[in-house]
PALOVO-857340 format. One record per atom (N, C-alpha, C): z, x, y. Coordinates in steps of 0.02 Angstrom, whole numbers, padded with zeros to 5 digits, always signed. Example, Ala and Ser with C-alpha at 12.3 -4.5 7.8 and 13.67 -1.06 7.14 Angstrom:
<rs>
+00390+00660-00284 +00390+00615-00225 +00390+00660-00165 +00354+00642-00112 +00357+00684-00053 +00394+00645+00002 
</rs>
This chain:
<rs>
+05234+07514+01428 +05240+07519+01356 +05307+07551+01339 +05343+07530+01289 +05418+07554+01256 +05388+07590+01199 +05400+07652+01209 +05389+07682+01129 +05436+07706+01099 +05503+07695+01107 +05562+07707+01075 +05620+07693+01102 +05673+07663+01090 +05732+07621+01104 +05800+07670+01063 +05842+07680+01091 +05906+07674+01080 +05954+07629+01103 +05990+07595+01036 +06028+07547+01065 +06101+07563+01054 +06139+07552+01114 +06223+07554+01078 +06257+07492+01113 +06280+07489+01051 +06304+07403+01003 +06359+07408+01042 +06406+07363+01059 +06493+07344+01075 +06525+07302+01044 +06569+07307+01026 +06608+07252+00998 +06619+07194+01027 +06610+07141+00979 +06612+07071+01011 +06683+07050+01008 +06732+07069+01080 +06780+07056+01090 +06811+07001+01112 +06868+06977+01125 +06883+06919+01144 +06920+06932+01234 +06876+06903+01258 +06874+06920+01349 +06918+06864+01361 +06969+06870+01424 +06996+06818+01474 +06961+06813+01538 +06930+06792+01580 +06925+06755+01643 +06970+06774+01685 +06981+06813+01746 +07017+06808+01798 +06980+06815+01849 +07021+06800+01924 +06976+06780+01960 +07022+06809+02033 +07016+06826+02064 +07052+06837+02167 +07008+06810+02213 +07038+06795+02253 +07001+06759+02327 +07009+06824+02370 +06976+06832+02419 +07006+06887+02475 +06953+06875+02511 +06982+06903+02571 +06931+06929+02630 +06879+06988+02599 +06815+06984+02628 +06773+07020+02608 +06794+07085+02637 +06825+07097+02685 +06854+07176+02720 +06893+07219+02662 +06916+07157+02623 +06985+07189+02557 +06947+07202+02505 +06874+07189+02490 +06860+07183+02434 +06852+07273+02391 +06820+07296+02432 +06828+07382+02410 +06850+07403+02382 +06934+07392+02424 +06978+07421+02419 +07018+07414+02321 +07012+07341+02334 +07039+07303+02285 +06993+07302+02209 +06945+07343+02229 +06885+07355+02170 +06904+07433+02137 +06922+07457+02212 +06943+07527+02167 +07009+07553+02144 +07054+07506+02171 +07109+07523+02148 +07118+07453+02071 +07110+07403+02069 +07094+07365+02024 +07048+07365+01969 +06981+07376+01975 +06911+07386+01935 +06888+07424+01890 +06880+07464+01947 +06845+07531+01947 +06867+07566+01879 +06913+07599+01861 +06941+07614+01795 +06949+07584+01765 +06961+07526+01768 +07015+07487+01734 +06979+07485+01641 +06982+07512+01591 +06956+07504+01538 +06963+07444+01487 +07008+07391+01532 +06986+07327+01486 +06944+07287+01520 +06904+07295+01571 +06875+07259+01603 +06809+07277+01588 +06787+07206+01569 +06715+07213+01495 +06652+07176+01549 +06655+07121+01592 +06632+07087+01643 +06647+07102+01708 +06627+07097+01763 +06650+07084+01838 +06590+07091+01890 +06584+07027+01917 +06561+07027+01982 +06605+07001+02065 +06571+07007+02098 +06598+06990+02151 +06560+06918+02183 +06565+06861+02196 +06546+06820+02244 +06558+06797+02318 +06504+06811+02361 +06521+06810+02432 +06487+06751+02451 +06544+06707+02468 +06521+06643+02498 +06474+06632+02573 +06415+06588+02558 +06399+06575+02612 +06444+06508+02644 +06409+06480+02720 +06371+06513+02783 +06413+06577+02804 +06471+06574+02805 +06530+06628+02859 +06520+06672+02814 +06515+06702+02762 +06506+06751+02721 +06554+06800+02716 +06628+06771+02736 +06687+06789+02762 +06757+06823+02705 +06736+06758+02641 +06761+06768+02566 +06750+06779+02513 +06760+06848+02482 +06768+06848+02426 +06784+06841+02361 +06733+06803+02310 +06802+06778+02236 +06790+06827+02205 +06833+06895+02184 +06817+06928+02119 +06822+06906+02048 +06784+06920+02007 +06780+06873+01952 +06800+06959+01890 +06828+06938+01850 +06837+07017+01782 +06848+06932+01730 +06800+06979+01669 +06804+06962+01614 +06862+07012+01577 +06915+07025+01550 +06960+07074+01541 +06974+07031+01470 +06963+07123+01433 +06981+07122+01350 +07062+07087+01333 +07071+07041+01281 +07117+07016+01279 +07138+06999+01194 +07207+06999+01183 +07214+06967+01119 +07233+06933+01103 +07243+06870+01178 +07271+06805+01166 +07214+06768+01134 +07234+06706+01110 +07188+06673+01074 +07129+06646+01103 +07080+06617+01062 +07021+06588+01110 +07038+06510+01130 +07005+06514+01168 +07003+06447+01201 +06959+06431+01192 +06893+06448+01184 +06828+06423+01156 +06826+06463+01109 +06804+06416+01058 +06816+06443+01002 +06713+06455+00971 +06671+06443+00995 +06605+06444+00976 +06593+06531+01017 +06538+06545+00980 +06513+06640+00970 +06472+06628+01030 +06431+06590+01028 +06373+06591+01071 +06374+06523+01101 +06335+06514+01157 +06327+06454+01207 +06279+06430+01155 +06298+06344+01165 +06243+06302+01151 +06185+06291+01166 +06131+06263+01144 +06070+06249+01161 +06063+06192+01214 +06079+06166+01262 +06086+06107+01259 +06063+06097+01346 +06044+06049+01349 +06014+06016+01421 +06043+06053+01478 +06054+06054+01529 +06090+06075+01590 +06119+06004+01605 +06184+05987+01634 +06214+05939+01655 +06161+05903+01713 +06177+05848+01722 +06159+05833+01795 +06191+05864+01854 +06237+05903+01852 +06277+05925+01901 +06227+06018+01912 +06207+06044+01841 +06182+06125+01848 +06117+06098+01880 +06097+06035+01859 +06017+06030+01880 +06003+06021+01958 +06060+05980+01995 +06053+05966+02068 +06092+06022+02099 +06139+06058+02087 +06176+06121+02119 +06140+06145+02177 +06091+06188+02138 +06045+06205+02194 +06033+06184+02245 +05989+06119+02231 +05971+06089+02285 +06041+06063+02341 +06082+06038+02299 +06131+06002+02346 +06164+06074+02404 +06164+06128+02373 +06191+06185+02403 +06141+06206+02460 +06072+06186+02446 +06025+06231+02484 +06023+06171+02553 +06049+06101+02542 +06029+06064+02581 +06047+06065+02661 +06098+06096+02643 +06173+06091+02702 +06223+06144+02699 +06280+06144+02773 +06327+06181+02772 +06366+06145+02729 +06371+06068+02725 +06414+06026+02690 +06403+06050+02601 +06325+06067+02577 +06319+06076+02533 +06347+06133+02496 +06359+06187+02530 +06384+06253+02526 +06465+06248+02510 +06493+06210+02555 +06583+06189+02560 +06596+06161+02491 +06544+06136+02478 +06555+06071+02414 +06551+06120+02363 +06512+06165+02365 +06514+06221+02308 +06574+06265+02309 +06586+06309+02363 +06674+06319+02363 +06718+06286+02342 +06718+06225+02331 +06781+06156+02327 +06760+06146+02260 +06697+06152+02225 +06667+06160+02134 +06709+06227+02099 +06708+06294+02154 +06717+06359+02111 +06801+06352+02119 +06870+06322+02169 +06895+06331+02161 +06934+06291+02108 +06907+06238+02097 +06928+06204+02045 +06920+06219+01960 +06852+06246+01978 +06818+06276+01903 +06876+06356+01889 +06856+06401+01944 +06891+06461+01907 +06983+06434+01920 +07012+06392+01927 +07084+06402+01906 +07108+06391+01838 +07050+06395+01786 +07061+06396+01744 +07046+06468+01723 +07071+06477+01663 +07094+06548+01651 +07071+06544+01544 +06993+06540+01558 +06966+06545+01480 +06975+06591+01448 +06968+06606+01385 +06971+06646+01342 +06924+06632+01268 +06855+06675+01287 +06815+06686+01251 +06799+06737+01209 +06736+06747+01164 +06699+06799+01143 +06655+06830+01193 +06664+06878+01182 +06610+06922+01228 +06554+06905+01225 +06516+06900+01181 +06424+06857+01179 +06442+06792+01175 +06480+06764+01195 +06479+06692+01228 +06458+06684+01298 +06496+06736+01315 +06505+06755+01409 +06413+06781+01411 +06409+06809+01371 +06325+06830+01373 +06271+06793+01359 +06264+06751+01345 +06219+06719+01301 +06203+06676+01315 +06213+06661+01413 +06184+06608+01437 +06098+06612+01447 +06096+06546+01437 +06002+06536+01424 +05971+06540+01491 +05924+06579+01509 +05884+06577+01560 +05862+06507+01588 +05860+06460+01566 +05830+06370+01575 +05893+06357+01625 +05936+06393+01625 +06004+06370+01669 +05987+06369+01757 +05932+06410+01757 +05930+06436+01819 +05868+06416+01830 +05841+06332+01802 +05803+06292+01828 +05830+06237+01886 +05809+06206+01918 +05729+06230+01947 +05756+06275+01985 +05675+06310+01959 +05656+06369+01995 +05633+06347+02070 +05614+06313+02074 +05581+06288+02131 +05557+06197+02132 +05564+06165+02194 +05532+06111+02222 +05478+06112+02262 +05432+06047+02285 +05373+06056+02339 +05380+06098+02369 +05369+06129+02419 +05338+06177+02459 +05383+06212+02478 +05449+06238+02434 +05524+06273+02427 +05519+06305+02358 +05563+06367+02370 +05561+06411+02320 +05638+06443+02312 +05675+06461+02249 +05735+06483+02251 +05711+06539+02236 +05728+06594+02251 +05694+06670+02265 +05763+06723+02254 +05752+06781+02215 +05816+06845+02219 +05785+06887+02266 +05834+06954+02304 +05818+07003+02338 +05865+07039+02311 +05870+07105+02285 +05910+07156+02278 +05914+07200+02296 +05994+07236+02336 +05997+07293+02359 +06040+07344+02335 +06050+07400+02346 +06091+07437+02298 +06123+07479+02352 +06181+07496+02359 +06216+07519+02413 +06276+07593+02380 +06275+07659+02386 +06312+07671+02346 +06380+07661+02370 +06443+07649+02314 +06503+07603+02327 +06548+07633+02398 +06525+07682+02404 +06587+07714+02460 +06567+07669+02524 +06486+07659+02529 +06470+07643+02596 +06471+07547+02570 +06512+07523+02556 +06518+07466+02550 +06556+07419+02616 +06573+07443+02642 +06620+07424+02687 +06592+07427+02764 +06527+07495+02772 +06471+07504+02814 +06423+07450+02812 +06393+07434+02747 +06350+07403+02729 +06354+07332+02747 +06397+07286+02713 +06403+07212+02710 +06409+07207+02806 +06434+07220+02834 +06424+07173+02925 +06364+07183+02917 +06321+07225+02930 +06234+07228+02939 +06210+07184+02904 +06220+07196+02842 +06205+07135+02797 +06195+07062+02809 +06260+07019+02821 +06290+06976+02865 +06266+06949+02932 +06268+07015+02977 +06220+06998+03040 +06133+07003+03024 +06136+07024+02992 +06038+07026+02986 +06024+06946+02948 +06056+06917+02906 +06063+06861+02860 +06063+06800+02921 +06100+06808+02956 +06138+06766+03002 +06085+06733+03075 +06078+06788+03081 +06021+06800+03140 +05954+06769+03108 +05932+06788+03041 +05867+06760+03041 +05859+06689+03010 +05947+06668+03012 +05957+06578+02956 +05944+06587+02902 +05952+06647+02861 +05917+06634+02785 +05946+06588+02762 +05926+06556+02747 +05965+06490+02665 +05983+06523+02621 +06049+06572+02605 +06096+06595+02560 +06125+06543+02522 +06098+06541+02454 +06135+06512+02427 +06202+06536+02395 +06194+06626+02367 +06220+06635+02354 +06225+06724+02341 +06266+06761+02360 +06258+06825+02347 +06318+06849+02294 +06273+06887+02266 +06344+06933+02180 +06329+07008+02211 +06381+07008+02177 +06418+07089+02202 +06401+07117+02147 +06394+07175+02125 +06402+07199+02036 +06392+07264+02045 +06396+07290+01980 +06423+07375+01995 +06380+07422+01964 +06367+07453+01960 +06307+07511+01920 +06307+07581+01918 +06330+07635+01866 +06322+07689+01879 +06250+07690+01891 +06265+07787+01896 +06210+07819+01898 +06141+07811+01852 +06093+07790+01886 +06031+07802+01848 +06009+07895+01840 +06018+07942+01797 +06007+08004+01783 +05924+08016+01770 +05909+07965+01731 +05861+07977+01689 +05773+07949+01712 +05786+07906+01754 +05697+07859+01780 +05685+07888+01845 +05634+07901+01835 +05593+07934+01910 +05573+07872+01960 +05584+07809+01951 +05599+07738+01996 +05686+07711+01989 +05700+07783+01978 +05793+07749+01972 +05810+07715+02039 +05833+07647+02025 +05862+07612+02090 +05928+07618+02094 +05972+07668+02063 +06020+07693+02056 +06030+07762+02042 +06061+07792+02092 +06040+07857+02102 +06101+07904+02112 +06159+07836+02128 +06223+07861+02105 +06256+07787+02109 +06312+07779+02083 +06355+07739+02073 +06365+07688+02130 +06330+07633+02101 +06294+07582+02194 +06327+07517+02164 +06341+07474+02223 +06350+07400+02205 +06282+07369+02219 +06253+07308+02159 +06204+07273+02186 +06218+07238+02242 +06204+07210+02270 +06205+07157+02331 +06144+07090+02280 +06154+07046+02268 +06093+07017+02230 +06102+06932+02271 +06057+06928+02318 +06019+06892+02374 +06019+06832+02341 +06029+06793+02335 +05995+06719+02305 +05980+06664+02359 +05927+06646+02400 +05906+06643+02434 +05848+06548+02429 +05847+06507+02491 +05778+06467+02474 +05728+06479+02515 +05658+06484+02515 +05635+06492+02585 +05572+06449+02550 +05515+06426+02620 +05470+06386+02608 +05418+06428+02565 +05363+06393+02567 +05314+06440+02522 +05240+06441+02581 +05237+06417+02637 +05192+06429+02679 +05192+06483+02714 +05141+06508+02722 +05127+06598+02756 +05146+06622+02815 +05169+06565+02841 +05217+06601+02897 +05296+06582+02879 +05320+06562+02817 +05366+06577+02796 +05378+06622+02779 +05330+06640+02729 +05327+06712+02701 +05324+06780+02738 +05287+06766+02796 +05294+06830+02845 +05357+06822+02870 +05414+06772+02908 +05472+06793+02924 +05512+06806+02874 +05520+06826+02798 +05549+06811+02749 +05544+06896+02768 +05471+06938+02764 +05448+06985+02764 +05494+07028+02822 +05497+06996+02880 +05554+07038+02927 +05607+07062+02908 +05649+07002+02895 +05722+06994+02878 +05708+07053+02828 +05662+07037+02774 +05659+07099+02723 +05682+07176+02745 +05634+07198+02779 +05617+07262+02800 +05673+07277+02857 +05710+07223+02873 +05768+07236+02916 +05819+07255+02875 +05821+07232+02821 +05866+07249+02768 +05862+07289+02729 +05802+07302+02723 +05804+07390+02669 +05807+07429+02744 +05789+07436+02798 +05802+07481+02846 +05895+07513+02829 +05904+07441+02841 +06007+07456+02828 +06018+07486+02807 +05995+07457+02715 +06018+07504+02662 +05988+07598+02672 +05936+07594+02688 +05918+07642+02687 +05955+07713+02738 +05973+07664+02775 +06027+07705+02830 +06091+07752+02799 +06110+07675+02752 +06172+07703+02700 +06158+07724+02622 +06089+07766+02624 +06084+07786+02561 +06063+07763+02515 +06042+07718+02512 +06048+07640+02439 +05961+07626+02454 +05933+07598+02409 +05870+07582+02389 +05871+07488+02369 +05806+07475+02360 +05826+07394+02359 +05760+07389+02307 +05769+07324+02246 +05740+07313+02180 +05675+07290+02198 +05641+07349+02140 +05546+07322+02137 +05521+07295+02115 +05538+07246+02077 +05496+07189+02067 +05502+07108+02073 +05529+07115+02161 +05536+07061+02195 +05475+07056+02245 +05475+07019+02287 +05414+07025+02335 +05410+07097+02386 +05326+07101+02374 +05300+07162+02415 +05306+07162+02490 +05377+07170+02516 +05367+07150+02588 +05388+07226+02602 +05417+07269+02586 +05429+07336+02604 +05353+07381+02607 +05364+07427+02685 +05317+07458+02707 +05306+07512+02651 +05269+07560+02659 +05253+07616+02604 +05306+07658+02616 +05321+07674+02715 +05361+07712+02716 +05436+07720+02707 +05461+07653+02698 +05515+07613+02650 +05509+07634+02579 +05461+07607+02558 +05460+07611+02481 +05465+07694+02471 +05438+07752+02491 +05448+07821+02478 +05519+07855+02491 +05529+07821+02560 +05609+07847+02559 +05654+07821+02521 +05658+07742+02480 +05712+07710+02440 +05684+07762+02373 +05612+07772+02367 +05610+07819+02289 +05577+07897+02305 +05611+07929+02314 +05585+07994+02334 +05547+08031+02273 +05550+08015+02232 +05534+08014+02142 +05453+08003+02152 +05435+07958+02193 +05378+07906+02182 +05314+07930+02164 +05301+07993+02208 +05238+08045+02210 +05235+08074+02131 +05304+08080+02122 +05302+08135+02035 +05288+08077+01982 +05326+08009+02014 +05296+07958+01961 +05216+07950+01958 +05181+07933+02017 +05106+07928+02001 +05068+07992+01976 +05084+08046+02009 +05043+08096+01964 +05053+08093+01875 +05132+08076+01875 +05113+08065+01795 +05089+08012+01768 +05081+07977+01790 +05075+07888+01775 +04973+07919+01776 +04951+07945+01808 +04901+07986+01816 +04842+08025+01768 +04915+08037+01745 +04864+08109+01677 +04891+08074+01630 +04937+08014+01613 +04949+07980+01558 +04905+07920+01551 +04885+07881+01605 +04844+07829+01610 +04762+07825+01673 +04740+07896+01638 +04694+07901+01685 +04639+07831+01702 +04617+07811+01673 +04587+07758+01666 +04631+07677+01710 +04700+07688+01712 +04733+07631+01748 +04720+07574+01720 +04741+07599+01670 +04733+07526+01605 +04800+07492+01615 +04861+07514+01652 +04912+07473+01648 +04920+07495+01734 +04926+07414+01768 +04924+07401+01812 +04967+07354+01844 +04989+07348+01905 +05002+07276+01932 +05017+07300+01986 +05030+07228+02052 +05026+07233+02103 +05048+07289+02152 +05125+07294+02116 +05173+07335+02154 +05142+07431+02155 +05115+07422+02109 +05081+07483+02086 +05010+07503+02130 +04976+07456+02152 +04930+07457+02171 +04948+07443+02247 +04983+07420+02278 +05018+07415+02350 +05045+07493+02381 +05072+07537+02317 +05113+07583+02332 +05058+07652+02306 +05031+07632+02261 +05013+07692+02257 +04960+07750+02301 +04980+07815+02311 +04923+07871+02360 +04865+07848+02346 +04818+07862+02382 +04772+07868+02406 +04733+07925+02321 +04770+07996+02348 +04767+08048+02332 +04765+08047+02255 +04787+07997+02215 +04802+07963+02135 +04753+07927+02127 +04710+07907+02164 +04675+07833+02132 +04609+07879+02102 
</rs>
């Protein structure tokens, strides 16, 4: 339940598009001396190409007062191309399919747009259909790493990915202060997401090796400090889930004397929660 909101508004500015290629070894570096401060930079993620997982494209939306190039506030309503609708699939099919997407992004970002800021925002969730085919599923995993150990992090990453064949379609980099304030903060200081985009089957012994790779991968993070997002699949052990939220115990006791009855519920809650609470 939300029982009170504060919102703060931004100005709907007019953003440019830029973009770097690099080795993923440079990317850090080139985040903190480039990024990191930088106060016209309103957007930015990072994309790490699969299979070799070798290159990085940095992407910055950066405040600008050259003119627009698209001149509309907000994205249209409008179908997905035939090209957004097969992406997926054509990417998930093959190594060939993956190359073909590199040889799409370098052609797409050498252009150099210039929009509104809630243009860049205001893409429609329907974009990121299909969600899924027969007995295949396009699936997220998120990890949160804080930024220093970025450079620790990604080989493990890489080799744990590698080793178990995940079907990567696609991993984003992105940036996040500190969460101060939530007793499930998945940010706990100033972390890059890692955000998984992934296909795997939907039969139960898919799902149990999906479950390895998992728990091999919050092990990592957990090595380097960083916690990984809850409300993706329940494949993390309890004793995982307590060390990524050390918070967790003070969350159920209050969750406790506020909802004695456990009128608000769901899985993740009921997987994780003591014994000692119920």
């Amino acid at each position: 339940m939300i029982t009170e909101v504060t919102l703060r508004l931004a100005d709907n500015v007019k953003v440019k598009r830029v973009n770097e290629v690099m080795p993923i070894s440079e990317y850090y570096r080139y985040f903190s001396q480039h990024i990191r401060s930088d106060k016209t930079a309103i957007f930015h993620n990072a994309i790490i190409y699969p299979p070799d997982f070798k290159k990085v494209r940095s992407v910055t939306f950066e405040q600008t007062q050259e003119p627009v190039t698209i001149a509309s506030r907000l994205r249209p309503l409008v179908k997905p191309t035939l090209w957004q609708k097969q992406k997926p699939k054509i990417i998930a099919s093959s190594v060939f399919g993956k190359e073909l997407r590199k040889l799409h992004d370098y052609v797409d970002y050498a252009r150099r747009p210039v929009m509104w800021r809630n243009y860049e925002a205001s893409f429609n969730v329907a974009s990121l259909k299909p969600i899924a085919y027969k007995n295949k599923s396009f699936v997220l995993e998120e990890f949160f790493i804080p930024v220093e150990r970025f450079d620790n992090f990604y080989p493990e990453l890489i080799a744990i990915l590698k080793k178990h064949r995940v079907n990567v379609m696609n991993i984003s980099v992105r940036h996040a202060n500190r969460d101060s304030g939530s007793l499930l903060a998945w940010a706990r200081t100033e972390v890059f997401a890692f955000v998984i985009y992934y296909q795997q089957s939907t039969d139960e012994r898919s799902k149990e090796q999906v479950g390895v790779w998992t728990r091999e991968l919050i092990d990592a993070v957990l090595v380097n400090g960083g916690s990984y997002f809850l409300p993706y699949q329940l494949h993390a052990t309890s004793e995982q889930f307590q060390q990524a939220y050390p918070q967790a115990a003070q969350f159920f006791k209050l969750k406790a004397r506020i909802d004695p009855e456990n009128k608000f519920s769901n899985m993740l809650l009921e997987r994780y929660r003591p014994e000692t609470v119920q």
